[in-house]
C-alpha positions, 0 to 999 in steps of 0.5 A: 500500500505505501509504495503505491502511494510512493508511486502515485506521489511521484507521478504527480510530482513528475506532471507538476515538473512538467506543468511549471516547464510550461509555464516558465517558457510561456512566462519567457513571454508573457508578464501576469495573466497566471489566471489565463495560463493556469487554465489553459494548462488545465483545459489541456489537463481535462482534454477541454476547449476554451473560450478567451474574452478579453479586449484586444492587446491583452495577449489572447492570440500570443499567448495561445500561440505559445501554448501551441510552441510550448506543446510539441504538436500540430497548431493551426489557426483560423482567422474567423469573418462574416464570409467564412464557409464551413469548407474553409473550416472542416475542409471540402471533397474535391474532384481528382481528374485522374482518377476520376473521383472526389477527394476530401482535402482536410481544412484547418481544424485538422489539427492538434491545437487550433487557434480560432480568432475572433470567433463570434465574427463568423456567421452561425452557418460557420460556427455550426461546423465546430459542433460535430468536431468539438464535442465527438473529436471527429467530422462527417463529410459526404457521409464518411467520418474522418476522426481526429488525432489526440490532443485536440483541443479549440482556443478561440477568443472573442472582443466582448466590446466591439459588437458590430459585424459579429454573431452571439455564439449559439448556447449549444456552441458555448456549452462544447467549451470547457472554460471561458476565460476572462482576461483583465487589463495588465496592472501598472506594475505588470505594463511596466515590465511588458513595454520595457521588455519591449524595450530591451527586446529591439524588435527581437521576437521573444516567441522564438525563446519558447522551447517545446517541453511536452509530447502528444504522448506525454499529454495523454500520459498525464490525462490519463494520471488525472482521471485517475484522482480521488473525489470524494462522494460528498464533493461531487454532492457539493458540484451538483448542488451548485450547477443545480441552483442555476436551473432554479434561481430567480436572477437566472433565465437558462441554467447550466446542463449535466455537461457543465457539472462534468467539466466542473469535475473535470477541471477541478481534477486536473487543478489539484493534479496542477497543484501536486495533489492526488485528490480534489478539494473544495478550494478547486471546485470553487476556483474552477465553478466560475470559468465553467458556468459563466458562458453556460448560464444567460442571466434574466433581462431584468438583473441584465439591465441592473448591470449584474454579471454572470460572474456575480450571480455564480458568486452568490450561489456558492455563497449559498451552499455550504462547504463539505468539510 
């Protein structure tokens, strides 16, 4: 029994080496943002997508694009606008005159890590071709399936102010991603070490710095170490009890599905394996809730005219569940 716990305790030690390599070379790069940066580690932890909002210049594209540099596997990156064609996405059947028959020339979501700019950009024709791939890991063209190779995972980003020329994400597109992430403004101490790094760089591309420090093989290694963690009976309890209340509070319109508590589950497994420990507690219930239901939950249009947030709405409902201890 002790060298099972000897040998669990080194196989987490072993992924948190390998999680603070990944955050030391993106840190190599980017000032702050550990909040961005944990979770992404997590959602690449929990085999998750996610979805990044934030206003432009606040390293939302850098800092996936590192992610992708950092991770030995395939990047790809899809600029979303208004005329994009699902084809330009999932790819297209194209006739071969030689041999007299269609071929399917994959598009750029076929591969490991994929970039998706701007994703509201894009009409929900384009949007929709994103279902099938991001929830089953495989695309149907002309009746035949084309299955993707593990890892695979969406980071797409969105401006939460610039409203025209964009299309509100579908909640059953919103509810395929893992996470959505909030990014915040710099602080003036962190805006001071990023313009002075500038500086010192003389127009020298940082991102070049960045080593890879993890394999596709290494990545299904360590999910597989974070399925395996304990949770307690009474904290899964605690997570349905949480997504539960959304379904029945007064300040909520369209509450969180079954698939909010899984990620719920999910992240917080791959946050206590970040955090060197074999078990989940309700510490990393509470720091992952938020990044779960905020895209998952469409607040009434009264408490939206009151200029509450989701994030407000979460926090009061957590406040009113008790913590298994």
């Amino acid at each position: 029994m002790e060298e099972n716990l000897f040998e669990q305790r080194t196989d987490l030690e072993d992924l948190q080496q390998s999680v603070q390599r990944l955050k030391a070379e993106i840190g190599k790069v980017i000032v702050g943002q550990e909040t961005m940066i944990e979770l992404l580690l997590a959602g690449i932890l929990a085999d998750g997508h996610i979805l990044i909002e934030g206003v432009p210049g606040v390293a939302k594209t850098l800092t996936a694009k590192l992610l992708s540099r950092a991770v030995s596997v395939g990047f790809s990156r899809i600029q979303f606008t208004p005329d994009l064609m699902p084809s330009d996405v999932i790819g297209t059947s194209v006739f071969n005159p030689r041999e007299s028959n269609f071929q399917f020339k994959p598009g750029p979501v076929f591969s490991n890590i994929v970039l998706i700019d701007e994703i509201n950009r894009a009409p929900a024709k384009t949007q929709s071709a994103l279902f099938e791939v991001m929830e089953e890991r495989q695309i149907t063209v002309d009746g035949q399936t084309w299955h993707l190779q593990p890892p695979f995972m969406v980071v797409a980003t969105q401006n939460p102010i610039e409203q025209e020329g964009t299309y509100h994400l579908p909640e059953a597109q919103l509810d395929r991603f893992l996470f959505k992430i909030n990014v915040q403004y710099p602080t003036r101490e962190q805006e001071f070490h990023i313009v002075s790094n500038h500086h010192q760089m003389k127009g020298q591309q940082r991102i070049e710095m960045v080593e890879p420090v993890l394999t596709a093989d290494r990545i299904e290694s360590l999910r597989d170490k974070v399925r395996g963690l304990h949770v307690e009976e009474k904290l899964i309890h605690f997570i349905t009890a949480i997504v539960g209340a959304t379904r029945n509070h007064k300040a909520i319109y369209l509450g969180a599905s079954p698939r909010a508590s899984i990620g719920v589950l999910n992240g917080s497994k791959a946050l206590a394996a970040m955090r060197g420990r074999d078990f989940v507690t309700p510490e990393d219930i509470v720091y992952v809730i938020p990044a779960v239901l905020r895209h998952r939950i469409v607040l009434t249009p009264e408490k939206e005219m009151e200029g509450a947030s989701a994030d407000e709405v979460i926090e009061e409902i957590i406040k009113g569940i008790e913590v298994p201890r």
